[in-house]
C-alpha positions in Angstrom: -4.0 -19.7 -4.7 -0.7 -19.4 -5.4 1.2 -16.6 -7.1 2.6 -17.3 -10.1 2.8 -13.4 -11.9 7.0 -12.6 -12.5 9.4 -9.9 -12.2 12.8 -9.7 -14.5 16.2 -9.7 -12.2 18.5 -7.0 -12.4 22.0 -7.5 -13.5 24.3 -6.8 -11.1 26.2 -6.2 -14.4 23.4 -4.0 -15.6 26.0 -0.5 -16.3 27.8 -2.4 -18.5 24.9 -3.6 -20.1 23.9 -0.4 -20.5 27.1 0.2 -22.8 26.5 -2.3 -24.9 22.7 -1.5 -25.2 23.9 1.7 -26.2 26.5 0.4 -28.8 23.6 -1.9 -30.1 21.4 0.9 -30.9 23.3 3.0 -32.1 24.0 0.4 -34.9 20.7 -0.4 -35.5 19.4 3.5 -35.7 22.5 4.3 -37.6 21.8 8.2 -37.5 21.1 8.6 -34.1 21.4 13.2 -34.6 19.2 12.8 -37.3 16.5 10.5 -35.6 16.0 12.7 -32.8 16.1 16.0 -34.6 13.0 13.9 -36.5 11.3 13.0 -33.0 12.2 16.6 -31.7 10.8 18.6 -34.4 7.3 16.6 -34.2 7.0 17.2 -30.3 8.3 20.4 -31.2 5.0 20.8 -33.3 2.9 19.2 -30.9 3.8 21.5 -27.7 3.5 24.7 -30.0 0.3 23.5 -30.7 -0.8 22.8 -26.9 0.5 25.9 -25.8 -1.6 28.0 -28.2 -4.5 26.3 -26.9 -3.7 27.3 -23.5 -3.4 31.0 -24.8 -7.0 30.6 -25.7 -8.1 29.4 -22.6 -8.3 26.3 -23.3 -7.4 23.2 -22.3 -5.2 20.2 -23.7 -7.4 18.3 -21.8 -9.9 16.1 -23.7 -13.2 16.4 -22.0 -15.5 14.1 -22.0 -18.6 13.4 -20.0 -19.8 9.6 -18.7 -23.2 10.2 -20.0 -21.6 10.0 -23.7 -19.2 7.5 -22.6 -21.7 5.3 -21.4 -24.7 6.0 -24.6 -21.5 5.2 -27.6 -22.4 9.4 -28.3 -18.5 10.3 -28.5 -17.5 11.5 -31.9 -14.6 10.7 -33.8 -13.2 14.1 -33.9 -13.2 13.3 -30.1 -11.8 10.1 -30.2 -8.4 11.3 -32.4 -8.0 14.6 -30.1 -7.7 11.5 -27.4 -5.2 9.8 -29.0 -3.6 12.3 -30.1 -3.3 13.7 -26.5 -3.3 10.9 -24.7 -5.0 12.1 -21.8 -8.6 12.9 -20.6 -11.1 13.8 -18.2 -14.2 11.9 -17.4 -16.6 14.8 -16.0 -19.1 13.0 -13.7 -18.1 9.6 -13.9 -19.8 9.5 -10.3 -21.9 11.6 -9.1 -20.2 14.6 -7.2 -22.7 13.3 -3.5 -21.4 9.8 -4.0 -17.6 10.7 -4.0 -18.1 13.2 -1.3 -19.7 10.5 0.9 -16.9 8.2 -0.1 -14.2 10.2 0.8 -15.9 11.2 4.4 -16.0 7.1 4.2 -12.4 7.3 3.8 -11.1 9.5 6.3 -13.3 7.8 9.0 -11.6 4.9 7.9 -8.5 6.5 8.9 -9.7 7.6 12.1 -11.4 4.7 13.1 -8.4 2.8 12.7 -5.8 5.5 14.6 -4.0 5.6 11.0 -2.2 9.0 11.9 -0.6 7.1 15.0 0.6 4.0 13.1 1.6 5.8 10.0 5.4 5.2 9.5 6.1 7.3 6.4 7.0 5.7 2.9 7.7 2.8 2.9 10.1 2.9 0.1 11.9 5.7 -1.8 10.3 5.2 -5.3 10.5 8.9 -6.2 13.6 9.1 -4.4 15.3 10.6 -7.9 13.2 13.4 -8.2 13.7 17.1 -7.5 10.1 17.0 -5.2 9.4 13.8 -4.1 7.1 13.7 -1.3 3.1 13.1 -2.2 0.3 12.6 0.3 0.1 9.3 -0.6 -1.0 6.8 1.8 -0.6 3.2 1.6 -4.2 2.1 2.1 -5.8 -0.2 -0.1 -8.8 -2.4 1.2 -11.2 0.7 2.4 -15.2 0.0 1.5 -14.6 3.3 -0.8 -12.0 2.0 -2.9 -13.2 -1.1 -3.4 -16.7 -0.1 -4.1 -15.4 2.4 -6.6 -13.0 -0.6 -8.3 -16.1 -2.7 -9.0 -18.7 -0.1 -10.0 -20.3 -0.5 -13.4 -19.5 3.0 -14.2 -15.9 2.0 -13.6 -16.1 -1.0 -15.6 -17.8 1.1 -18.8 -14.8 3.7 -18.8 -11.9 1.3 -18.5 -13.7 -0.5 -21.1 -13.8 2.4 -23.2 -9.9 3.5 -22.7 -8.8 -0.2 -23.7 -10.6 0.1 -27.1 -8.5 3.1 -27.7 -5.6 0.6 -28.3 -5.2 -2.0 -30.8 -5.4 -4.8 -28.6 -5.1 -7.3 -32.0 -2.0 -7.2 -34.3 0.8 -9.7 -35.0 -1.3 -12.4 -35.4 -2.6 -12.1 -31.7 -5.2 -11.2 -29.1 -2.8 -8.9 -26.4 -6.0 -8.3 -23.8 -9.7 -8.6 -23.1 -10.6 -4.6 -23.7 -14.0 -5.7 -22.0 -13.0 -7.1 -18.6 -10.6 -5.2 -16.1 -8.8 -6.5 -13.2 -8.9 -4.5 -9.9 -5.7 -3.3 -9.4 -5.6 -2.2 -6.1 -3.3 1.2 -5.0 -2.8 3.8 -2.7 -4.7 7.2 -1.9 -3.8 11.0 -2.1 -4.6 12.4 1.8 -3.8 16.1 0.9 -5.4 18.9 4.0 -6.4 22.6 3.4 -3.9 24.7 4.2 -1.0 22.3 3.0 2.0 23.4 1.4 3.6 20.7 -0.9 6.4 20.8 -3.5 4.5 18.2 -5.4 6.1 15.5 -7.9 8.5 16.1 -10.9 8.0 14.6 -14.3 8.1 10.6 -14.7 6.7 7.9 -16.0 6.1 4.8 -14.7 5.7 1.3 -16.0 9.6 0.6 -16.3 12.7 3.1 -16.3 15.8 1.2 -17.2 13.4 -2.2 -18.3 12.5 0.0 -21.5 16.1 0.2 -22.2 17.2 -3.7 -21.5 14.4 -6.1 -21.7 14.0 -7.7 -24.7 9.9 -7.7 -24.5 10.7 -3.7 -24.2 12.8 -3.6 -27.2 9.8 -5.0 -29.3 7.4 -2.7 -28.1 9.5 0.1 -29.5 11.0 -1.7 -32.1 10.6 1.1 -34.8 11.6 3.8 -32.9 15.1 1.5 -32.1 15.5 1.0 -36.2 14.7 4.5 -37.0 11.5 4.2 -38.5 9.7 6.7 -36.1 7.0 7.4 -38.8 5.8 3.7 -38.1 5.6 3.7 -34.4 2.3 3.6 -32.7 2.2 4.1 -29.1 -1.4 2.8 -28.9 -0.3 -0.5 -30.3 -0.6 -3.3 -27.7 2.0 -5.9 -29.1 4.5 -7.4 -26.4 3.6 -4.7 -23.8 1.6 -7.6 -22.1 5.1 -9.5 -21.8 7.2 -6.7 -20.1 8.4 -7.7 -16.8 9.8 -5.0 -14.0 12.6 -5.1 -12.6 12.3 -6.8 -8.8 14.0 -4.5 -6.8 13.8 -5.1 -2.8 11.9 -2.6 -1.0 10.4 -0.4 -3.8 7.3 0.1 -5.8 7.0 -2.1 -9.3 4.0 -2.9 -11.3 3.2 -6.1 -12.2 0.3 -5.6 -14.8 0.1 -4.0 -17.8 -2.3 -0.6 -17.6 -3.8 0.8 -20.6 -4.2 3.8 -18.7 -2.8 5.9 -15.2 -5.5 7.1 -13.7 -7.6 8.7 -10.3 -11.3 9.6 -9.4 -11.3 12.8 -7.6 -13.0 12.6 -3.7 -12.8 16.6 -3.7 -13.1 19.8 -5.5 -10.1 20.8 -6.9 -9.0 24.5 -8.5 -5.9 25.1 -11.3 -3.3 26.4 -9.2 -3.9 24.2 -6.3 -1.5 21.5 -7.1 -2.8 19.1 -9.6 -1.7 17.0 -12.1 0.4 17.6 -15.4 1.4 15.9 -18.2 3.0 16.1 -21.9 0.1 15.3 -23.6 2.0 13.7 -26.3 2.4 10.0 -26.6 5.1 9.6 -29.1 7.2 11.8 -26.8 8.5 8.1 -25.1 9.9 8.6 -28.2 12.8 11.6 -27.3 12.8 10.0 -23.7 14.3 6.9 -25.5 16.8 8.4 -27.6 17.8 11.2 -25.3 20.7 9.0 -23.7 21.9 8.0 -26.8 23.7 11.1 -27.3 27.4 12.0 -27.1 26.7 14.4 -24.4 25.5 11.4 -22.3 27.8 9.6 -20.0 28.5 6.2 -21.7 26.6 4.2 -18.7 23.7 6.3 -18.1 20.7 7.0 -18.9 19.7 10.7 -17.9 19.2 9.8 -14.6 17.5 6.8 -14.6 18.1 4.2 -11.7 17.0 0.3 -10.7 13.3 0.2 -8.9 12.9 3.8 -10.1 10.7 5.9 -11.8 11.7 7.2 -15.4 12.6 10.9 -14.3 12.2 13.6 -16.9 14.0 16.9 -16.1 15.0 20.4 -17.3 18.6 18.9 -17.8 18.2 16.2 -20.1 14.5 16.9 -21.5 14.0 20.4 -21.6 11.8 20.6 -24.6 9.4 17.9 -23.0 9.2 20.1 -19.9 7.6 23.3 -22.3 4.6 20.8 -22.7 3.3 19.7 -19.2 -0.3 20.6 -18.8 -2.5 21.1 -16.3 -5.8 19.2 -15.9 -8.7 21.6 -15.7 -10.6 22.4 -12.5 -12.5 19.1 -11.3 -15.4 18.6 -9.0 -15.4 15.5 -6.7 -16.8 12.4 -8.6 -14.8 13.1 -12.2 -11.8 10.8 -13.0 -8.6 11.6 -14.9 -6.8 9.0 -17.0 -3.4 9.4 -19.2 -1.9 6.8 -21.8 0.6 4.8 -19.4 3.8 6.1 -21.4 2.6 9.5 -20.8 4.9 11.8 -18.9 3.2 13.5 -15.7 3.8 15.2 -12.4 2.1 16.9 -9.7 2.5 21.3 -9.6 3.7 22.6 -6.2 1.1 24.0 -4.1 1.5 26.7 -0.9 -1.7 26.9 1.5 -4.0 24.9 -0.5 -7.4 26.0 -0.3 -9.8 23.0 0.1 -9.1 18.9 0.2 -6.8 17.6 -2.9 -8.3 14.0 -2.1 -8.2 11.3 -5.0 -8.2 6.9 -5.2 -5.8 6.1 -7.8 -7.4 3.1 -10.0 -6.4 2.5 -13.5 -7.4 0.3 -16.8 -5.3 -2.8 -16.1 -7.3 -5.2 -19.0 -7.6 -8.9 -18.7 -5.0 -11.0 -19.8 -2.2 -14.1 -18.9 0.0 -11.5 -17.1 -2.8 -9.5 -15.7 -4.5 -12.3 -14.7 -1.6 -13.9 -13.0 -1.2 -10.1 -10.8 -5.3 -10.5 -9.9 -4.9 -13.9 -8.1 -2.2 -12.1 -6.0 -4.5 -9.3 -5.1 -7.1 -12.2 -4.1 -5.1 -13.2 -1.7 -3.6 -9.8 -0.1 -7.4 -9.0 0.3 -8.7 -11.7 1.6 -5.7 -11.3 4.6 -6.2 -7.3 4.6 -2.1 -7.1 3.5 -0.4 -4.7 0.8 -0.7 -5.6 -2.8 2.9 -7.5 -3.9 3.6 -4.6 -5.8 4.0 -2.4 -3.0 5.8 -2.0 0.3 4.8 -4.6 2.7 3.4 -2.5 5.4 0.1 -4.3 6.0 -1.3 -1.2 8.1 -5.5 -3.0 7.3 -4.2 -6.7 7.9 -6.6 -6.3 11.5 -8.6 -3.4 10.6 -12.3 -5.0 11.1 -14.1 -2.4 8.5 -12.2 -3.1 5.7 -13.8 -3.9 2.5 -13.5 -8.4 2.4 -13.7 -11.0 -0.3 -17.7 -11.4 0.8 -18.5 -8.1 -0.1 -17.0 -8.2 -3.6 -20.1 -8.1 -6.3 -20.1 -10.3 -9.7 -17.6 -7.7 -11.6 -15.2 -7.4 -8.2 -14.9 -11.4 -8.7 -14.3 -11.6 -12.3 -11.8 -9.1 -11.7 -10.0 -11.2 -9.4 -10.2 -14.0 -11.5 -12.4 -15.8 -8.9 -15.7 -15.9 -12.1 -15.0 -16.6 -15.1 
């Protein structure tokens, strides 16, 4: 098969385009003070609102379980706290004895295969702009627990669920297939009792300076970049299936489009023991956006933000986003955690974590040209045990004999690689 998915080329020019970006804006937004006092006083709202939740008890977490997912039994009241948030947990998407066996699958995997011996370290420096930056993320892809998980009805019923959150139909055209996912293979989190980790500061992925530059970019937040913020809807699918990353040697992109970030937890995990954030707030890509396009902002920057990147968001520039990062609830093995993919999110610190912090990160990624186009790629990586193209080309499975092949994928693992229609 032969690849045919694309990646946008940087400018070696790309500072200066970023002045004349900025000049362009400006123009178009007119009032660019007023336009974020607008954006600032709704997240303003929003967090206010989050936090006195969290003085309850509660969490700013929606919480929903896979039996309701799977009967059609979620409510709408349900259904706008998740848009409004942006974020949820699946309790018992597997059952808690499946992902335990899975992740005892995993780490014989490991051991089996002498992974702690060939390990190398990251292979690129994709979070290298962050204040903590190093994960327990290991490049492994092609495991018999991954795989299985990526083609598992269950799977396929939430990440159909997730994509009808959007609207997938608008300007005159079909963006995605809601019902039919592609697997998007990445990486796991490896993370021993006992470990001390400074964890991840706040991102995004999906694009850092692309949002900024690329034209398919500019039309996905096309209202917010004429000042009419009360028309922009971040659940909106138009052009996002036409944004390109930048191709920058040696790092991390993503080459689909994913409705959602997400992870199905292999372990227990407690609050306090170094787990996920985010700013449960959509529309807050919004203050990202226009941050740099204040005075206080050098002329050709943008808070930070640097080619092959993440989108860093940090005390300096963003420090009423930061009031809002959340912690996910306490999880037991088998639930998954998803979050909108313009949602802002890190990973807490953690000293002398009690118990495994072990999860396989697998998103929504729903069928379409671009999508389709990354899914004959993966095809081929699996069927030679190598990296995905949107990662480091380390290739640590490429003669591991008990990885998961193409002859063990079922009916929705082939559709997903475009090998069924």
């Amino acid at each position: 098969m032969e690849q045919s998915f694309t990646s946008a080329v940087l400018p070696e020019d790309y500072k200066d385009n970023i002045v004349r970006m900025k000049k362009e804006l400006r123009s178009k937004i007119n009032d660019v003070e007023g336009l974020f006092k607008e954006v600032s006083d709704k997240i303003e709202n929003e967090i206010n609102e989050i936090n006195a939740l969290k003085e309850k008890g509660h969490t700013a977490w929606p919480v929903i379980s896979y039996a309701d997912i799977a009967a059609g039994n979620v409510s709408q009241d349900t259904l706008q706290n998740l848009k409004k948030r942006g974020c949820l947990v699946v309790k018992g998407h597997f059952a808690r004895e499946q992902a335990l066996n899975w992740d005892k699958s995993m780490v014989d995997y490991l051991d089996s295969n002498n992974f702690d011996a060939q390990y190398r370290g990251p292979g690129d420096n994709f979070f290298g702009t962050l204040e903590a930056s190093k994960p327990e993320i290991f490049p492994i892809y092609w495991s018999h627990a991954q795989m299985e998980a990526r083609q598992d009805e269950r799977m396929a019923n939430v990440q159909s669920f997730l994509n009808k959150l959007w609207k997938f139909e608008s300007n005159g055209k079909t963006w995605f297939d809601p019902d039919t996912n592609i697997i998007y293979p990445d990486r796991i989190r490896h993370r021993r009792p006992g470990t001390t980790s400074k964890g991840l500061g706040a991102h995004t992925d999906s694009g850092a300076l692309e949002r900024w530059l690329l034209p398919a970019y500019q039309k996905v937040f096309r209202n917010i970049f004429t000042n009419h913020f009360d028309e922009y809807d971040p659940w909106d699918a138009a052009y996002r299936t036409e944004v390109d990353e930048y191709d920058v040697p040696n790092t991390t992109k993503c080459s689909a489009f994913r409705t959602f970030q997400g992870w199905t937890a292999l372990s227990d995990m407690e609050i306090g023991q170094g787990l996920l954030h985010v700013v449960p707030i959509p529309v807050a890509m919004a203050y990202v956006l226009l941050r740099p396009l204040l005075n206080d902002v050098p002329e050709d920057e943008l808070c930070g933000v640097a080619p092959g990147r993440v989108l860093p968001v940090s005390e300096k520039w963003h420090p009423l986003l930061m009031k809002g990062l959340s912690s996910i609830p306490s999880l037991e093995a088998g639930d998954s955690v998803w979050w909108h993919c313009d949602v802002i999110h890190s990973v807490a610190p953690v000293e002398n974590q009690r118990g495994w912090g072990n999860v396989m990160y697998i998103p929504a990624a729903p069928m379409c040209e671009k999508n389709l186009a990354y899914a004959r790629s993966v095809a081929q990586a699996l069927s030679r045990g190598e990296s995905p193209n949107d990662f480091p080309k380390e290739d640590y499975e490429a003669k591991w004999d008990d990885r998961f092949k193409v002859e063990n994928l079922n009916t929705i693992g082939k559709k997903s690689l475009g090998m069924e229609s």
